[in-house]
Chimera marker file (.cmm) of the C-alpha trace (Angstrom):
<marker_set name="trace">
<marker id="1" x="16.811" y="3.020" z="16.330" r="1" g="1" b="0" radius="0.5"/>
<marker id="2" x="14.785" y="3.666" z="13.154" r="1" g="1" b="0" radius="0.5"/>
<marker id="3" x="13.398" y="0.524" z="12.592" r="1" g="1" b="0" radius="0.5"/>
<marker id="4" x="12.250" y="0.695" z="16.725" r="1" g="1" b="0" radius="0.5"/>
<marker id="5" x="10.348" y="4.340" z="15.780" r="1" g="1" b="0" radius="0.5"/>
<marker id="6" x="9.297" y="3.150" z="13.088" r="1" g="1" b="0" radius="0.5"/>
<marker id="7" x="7.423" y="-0.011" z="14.591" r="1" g="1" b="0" radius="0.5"/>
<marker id="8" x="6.478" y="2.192" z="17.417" r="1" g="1" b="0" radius="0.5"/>
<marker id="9" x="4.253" y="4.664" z="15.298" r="1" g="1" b="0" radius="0.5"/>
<marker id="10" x="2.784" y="1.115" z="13.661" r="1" g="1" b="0" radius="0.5"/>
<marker id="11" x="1.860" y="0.276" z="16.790" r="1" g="1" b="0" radius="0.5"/>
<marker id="12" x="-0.124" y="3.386" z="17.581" r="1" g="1" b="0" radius="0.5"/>
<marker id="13" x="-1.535" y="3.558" z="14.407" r="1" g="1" b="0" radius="0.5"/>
<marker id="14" x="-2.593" y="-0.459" z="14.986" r="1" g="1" b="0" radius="0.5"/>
<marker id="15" x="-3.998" y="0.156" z="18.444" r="1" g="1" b="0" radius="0.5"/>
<marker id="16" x="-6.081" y="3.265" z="17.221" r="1" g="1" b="0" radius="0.5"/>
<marker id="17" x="-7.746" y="0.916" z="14.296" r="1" g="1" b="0" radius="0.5"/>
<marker id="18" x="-8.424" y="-1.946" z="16.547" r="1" g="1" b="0" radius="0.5"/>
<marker id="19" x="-10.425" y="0.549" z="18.674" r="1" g="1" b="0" radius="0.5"/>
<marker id="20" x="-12.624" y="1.470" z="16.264" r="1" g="1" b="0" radius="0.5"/>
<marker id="21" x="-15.898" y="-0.449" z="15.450" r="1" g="1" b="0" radius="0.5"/>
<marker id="22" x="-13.861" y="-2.531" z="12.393" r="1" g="1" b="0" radius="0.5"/>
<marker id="23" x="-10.532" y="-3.045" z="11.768" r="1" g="1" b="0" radius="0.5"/>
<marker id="24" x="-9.671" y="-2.861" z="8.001" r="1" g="1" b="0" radius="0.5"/>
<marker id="25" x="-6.611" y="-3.431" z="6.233" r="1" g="1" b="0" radius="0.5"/>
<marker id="26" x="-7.967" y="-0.890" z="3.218" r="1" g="1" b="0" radius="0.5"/>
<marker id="27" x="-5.054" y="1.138" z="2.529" r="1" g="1" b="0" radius="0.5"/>
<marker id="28" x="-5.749" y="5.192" z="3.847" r="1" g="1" b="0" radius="0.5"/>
<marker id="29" x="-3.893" y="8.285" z="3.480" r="1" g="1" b="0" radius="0.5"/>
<marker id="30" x="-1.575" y="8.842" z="6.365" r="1" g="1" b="0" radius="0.5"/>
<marker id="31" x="1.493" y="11.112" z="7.745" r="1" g="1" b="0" radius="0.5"/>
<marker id="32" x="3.601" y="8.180" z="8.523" r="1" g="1" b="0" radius="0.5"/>
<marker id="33" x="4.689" y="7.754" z="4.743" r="1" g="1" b="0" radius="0.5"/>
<marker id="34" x="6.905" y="10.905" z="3.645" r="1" g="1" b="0" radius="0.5"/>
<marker id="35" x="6.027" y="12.067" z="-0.333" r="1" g="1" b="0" radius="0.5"/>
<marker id="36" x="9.427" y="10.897" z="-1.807" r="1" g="1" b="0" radius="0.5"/>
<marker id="37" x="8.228" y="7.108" z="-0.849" r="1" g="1" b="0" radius="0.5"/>
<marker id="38" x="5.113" y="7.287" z="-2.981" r="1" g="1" b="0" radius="0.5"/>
<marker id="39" x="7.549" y="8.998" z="-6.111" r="1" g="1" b="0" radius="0.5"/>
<marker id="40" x="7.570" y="6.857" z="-9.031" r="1" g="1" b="0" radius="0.5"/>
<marker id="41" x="10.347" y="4.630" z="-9.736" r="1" g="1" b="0" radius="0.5"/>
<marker id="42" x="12.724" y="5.453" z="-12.329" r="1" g="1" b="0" radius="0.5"/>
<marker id="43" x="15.504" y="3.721" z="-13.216" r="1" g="1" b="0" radius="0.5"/>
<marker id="44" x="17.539" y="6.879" z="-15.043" r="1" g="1" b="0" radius="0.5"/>
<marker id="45" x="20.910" y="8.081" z="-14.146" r="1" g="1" b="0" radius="0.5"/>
<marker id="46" x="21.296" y="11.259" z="-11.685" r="1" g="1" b="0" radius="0.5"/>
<marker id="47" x="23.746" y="12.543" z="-14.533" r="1" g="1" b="0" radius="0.5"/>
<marker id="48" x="22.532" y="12.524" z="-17.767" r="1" g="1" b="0" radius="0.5"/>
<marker id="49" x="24.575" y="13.158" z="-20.972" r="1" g="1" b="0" radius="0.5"/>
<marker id="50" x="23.378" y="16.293" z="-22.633" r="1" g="1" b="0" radius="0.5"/>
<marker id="51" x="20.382" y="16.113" z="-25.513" r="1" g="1" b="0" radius="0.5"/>
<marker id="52" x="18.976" y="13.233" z="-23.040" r="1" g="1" b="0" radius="0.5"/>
<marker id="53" x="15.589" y="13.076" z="-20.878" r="1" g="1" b="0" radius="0.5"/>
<marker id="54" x="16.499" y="14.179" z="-17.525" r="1" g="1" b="0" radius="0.5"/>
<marker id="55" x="15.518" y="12.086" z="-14.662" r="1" g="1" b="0" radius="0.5"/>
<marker id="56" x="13.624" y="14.635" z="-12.984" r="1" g="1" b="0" radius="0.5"/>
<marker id="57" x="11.817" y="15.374" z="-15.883" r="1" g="1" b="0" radius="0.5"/>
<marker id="58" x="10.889" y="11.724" z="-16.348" r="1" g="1" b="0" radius="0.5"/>
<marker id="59" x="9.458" y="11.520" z="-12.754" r="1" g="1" b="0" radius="0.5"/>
<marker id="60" x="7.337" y="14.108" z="-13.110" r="1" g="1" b="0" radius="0.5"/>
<marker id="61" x="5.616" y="12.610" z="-16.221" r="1" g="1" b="0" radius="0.5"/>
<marker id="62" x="5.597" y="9.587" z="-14.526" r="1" g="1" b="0" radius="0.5"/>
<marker id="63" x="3.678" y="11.413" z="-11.841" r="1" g="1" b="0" radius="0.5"/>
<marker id="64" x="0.677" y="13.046" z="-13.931" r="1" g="1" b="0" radius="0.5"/>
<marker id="65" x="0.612" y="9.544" z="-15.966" r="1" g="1" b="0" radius="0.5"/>
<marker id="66" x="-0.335" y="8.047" z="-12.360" r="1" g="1" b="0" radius="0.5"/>
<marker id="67" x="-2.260" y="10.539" z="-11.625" r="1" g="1" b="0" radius="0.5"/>
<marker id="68" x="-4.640" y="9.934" z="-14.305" r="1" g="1" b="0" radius="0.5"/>
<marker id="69" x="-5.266" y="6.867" z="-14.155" r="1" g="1" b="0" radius="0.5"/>
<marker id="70" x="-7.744" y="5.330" z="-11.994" r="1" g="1" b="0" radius="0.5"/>
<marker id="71" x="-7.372" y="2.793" z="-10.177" r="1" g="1" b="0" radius="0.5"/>
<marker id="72" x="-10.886" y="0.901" z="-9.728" r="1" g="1" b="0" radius="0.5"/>
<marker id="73" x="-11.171" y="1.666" z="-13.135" r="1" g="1" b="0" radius="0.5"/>
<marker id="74" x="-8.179" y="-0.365" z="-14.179" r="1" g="1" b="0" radius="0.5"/>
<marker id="75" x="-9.440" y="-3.477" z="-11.679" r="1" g="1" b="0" radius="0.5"/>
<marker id="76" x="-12.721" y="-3.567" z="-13.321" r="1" g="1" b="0" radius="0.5"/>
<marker id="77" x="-11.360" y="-3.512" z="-16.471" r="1" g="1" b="0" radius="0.5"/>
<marker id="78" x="-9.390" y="-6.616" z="-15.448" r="1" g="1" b="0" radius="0.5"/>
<marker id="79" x="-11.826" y="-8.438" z="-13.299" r="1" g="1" b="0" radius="0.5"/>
<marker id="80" x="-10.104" y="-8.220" z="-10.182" r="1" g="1" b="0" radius="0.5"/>
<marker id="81" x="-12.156" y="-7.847" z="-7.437" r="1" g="1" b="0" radius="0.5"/>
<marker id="82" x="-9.990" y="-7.375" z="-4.337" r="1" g="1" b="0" radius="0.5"/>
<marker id="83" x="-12.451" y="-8.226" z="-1.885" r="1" g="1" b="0" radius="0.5"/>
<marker id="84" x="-11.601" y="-12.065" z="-3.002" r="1" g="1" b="0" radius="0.5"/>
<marker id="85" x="-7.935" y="-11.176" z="-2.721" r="1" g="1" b="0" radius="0.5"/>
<marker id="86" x="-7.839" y="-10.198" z="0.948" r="1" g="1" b="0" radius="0.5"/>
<marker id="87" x="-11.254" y="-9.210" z="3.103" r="1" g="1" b="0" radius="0.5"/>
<marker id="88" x="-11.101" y="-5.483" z="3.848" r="1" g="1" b="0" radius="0.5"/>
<marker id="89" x="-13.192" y="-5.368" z="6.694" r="1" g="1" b="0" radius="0.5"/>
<marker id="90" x="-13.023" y="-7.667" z="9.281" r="1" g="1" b="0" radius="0.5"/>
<marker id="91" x="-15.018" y="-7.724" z="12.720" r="1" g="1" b="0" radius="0.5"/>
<marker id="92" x="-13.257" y="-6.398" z="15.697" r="1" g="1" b="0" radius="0.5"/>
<marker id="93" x="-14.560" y="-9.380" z="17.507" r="1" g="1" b="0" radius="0.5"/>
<marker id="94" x="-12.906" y="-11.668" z="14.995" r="1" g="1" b="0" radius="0.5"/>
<marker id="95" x="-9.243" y="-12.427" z="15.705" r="1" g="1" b="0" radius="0.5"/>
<marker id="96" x="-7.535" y="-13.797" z="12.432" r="1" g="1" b="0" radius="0.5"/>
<marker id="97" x="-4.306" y="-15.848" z="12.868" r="1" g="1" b="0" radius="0.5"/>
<marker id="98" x="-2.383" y="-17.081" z="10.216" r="1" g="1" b="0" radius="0.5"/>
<marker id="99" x="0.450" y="-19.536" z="9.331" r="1" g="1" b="0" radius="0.5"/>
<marker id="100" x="-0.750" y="-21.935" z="12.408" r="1" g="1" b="0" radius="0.5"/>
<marker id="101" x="0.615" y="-25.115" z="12.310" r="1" g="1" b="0" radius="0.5"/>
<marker id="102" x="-1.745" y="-28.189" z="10.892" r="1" g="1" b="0" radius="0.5"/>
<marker id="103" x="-4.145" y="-25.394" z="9.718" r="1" g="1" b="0" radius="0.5"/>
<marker id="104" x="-5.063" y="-23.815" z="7.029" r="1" g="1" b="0" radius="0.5"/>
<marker id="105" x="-2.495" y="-20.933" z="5.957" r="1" g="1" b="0" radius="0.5"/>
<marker id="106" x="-5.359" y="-18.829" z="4.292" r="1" g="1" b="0" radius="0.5"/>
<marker id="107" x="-8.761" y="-19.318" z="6.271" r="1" g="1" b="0" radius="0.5"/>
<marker id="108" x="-10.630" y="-16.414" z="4.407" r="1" g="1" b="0" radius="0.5"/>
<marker id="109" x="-13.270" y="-17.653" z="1.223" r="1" g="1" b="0" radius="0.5"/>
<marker id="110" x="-11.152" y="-18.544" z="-1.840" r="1" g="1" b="0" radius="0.5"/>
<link id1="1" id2="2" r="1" g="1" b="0" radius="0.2"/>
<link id1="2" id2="3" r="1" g="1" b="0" radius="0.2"/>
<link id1="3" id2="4" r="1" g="1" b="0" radius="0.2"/>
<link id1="4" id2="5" r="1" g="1" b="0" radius="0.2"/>
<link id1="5" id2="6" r="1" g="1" b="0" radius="0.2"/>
<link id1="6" id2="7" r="1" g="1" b="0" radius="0.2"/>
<link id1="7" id2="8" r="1" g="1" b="0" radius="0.2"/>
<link id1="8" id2="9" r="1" g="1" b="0" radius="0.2"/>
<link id1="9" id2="10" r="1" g="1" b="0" radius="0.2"/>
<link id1="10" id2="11" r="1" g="1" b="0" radius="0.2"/>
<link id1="11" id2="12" r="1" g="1" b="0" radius="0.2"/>
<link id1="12" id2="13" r="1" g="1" b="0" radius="0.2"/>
<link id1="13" id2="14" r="1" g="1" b="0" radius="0.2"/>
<link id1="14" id2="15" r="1" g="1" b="0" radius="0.2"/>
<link id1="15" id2="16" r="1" g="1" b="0" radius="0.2"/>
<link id1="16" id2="17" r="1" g="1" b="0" radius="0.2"/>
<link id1="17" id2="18" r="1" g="1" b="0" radius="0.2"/>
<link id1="18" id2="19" r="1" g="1" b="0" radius="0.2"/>
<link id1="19" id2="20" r="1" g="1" b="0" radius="0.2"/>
<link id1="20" id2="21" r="1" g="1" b="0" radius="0.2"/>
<link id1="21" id2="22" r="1" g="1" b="0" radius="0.2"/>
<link id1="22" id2="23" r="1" g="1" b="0" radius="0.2"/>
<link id1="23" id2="24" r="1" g="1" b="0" radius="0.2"/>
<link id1="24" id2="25" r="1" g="1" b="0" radius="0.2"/>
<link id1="25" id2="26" r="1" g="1" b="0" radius="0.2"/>
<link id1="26" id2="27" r="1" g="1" b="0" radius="0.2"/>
<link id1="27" id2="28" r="1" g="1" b="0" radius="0.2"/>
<link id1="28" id2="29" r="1" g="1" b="0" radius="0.2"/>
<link id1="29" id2="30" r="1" g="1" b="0" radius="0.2"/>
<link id1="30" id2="31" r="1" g="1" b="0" radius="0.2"/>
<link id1="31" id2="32" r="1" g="1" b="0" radius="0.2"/>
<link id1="32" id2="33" r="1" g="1" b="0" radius="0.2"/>
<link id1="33" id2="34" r="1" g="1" b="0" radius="0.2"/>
<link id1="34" id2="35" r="1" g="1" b="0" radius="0.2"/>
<link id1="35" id2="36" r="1" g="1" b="0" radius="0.2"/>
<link id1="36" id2="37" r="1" g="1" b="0" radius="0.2"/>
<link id1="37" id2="38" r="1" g="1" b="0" radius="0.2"/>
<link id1="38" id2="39" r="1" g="1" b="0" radius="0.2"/>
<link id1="39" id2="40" r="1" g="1" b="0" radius="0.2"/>
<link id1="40" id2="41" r="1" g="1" b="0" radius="0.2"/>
<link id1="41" id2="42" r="1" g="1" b="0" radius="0.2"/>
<link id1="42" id2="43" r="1" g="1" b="0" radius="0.2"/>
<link id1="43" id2="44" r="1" g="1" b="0" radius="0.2"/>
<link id1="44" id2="45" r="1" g="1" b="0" radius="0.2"/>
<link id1="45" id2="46" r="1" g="1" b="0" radius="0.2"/>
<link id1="46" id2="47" r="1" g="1" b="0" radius="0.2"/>
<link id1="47" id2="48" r="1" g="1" b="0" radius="0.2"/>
<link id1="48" id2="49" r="1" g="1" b="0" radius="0.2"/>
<link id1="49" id2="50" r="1" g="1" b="0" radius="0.2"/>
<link id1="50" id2="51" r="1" g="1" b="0" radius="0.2"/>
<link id1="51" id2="52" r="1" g="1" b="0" radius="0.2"/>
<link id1="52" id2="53" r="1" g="1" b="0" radius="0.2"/>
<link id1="53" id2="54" r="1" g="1" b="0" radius="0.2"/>
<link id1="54" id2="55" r="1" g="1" b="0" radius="0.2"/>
<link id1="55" id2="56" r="1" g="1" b="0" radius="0.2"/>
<link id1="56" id2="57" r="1" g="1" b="0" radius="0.2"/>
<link id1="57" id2="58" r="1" g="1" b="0" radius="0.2"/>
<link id1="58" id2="59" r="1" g="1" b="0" radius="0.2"/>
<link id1="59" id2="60" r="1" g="1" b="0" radius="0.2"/>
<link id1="60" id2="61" r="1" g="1" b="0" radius="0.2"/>
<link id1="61" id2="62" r="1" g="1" b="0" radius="0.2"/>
<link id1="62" id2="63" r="1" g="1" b="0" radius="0.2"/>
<link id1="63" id2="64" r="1" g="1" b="0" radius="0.2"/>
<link id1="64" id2="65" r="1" g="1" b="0" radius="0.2"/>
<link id1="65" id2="66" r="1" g="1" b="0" radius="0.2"/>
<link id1="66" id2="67" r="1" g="1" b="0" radius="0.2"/>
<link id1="67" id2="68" r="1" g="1" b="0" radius="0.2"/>
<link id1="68" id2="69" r="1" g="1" b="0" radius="0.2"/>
<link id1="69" id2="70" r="1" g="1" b="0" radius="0.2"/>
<link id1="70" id2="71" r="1" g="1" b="0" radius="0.2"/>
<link id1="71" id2="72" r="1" g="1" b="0" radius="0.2"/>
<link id1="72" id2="73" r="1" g="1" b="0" radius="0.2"/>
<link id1="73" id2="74" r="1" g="1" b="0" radius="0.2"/>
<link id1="74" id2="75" r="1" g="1" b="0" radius="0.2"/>
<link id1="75" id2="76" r="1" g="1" b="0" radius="0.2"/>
<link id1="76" id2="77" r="1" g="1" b="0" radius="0.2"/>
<link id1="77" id2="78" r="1" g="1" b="0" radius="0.2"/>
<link id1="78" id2="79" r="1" g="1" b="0" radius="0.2"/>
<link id1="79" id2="80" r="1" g="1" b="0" radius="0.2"/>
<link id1="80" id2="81" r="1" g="1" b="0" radius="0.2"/>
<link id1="81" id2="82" r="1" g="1" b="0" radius="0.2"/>
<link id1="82" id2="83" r="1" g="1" b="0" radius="0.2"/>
<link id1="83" id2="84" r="1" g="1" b="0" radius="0.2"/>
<link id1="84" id2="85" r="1" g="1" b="0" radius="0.2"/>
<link id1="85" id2="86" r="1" g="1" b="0" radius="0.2"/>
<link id1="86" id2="87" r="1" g="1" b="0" radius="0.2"/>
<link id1="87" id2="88" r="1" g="1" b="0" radius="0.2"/>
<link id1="88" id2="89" r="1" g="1" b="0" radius="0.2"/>
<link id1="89" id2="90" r="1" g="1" b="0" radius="0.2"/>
<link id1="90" id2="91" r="1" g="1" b="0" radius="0.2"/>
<link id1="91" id2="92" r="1" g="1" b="0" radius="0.2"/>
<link id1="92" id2="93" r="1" g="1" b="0" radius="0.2"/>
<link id1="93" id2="94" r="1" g="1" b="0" radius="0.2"/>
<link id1="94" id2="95" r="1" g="1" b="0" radius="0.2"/>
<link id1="95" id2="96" r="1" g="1" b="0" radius="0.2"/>
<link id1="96" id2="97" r="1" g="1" b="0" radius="0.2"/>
<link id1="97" id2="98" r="1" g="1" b="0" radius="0.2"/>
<link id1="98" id2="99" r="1" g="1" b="0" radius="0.2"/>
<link id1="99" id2="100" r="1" g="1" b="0" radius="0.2"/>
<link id1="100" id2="101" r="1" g="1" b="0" radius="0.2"/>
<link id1="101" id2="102" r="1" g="1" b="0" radius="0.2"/>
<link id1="102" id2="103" r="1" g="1" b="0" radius="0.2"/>
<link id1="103" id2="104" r="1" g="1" b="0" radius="0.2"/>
<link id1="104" id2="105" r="1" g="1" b="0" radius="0.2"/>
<link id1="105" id2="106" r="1" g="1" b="0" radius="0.2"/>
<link id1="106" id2="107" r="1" g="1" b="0" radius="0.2"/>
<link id1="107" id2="108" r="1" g="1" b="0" radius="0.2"/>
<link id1="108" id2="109" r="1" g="1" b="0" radius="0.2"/>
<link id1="109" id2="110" r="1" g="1" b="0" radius="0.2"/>
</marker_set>
């Protein structure tokens, strides 16, 4: 029953961006993603033995670590640019089908 909501609201959100003028796979900002999903992961017992970091503690530096870093800074610093990694704006008129068979499995510009 979950997974159905859950593909439900996708759809929505899917059929909302496809109405607009372009659809982009850029990642935004939305309500469908609760605040404990975007926590960083650490990999610290619940119960800690005393005189040791407590997990909670560890999150939250974890979190203003994150926080303050940025991340176009960090591609640029690397060289990435992600608009060779996957387009982020694509025509609405443009429908983009992948994993055909006897075609290409990535038709967008290496």
């Amino acid at each position: 029953m979950i997974y159905y909501e859950k593909h439900f609201e996708y759809r929505i959100l899917l059929e909302y961006l496809q109405k607009q003028d372009e659809f982009t796979t850029e990642l935004k900002r939305s309500q469908l993603y609760s605040e404990r999903a975007v926590e960083p992961k650490v990999f610290l017992p619940f119960y800690n033995a005393p005189y040791t970091l407590p997990r909670k503690v560890e999150i939250e530096r974890r979190k203003r670590l994150y926080l303050s870093l940025d991340v176009e800074t960090l591609l640029q610093e690397r060289g990435i640019i992600t608009s060779e990694l996957m387009p982020k704006y694509i025509p609405a008129d443009k429908v983009v089908t992948l994993n055909l068979p006897n075609q290409d499995p990535a038709p967008f510009a290496p």
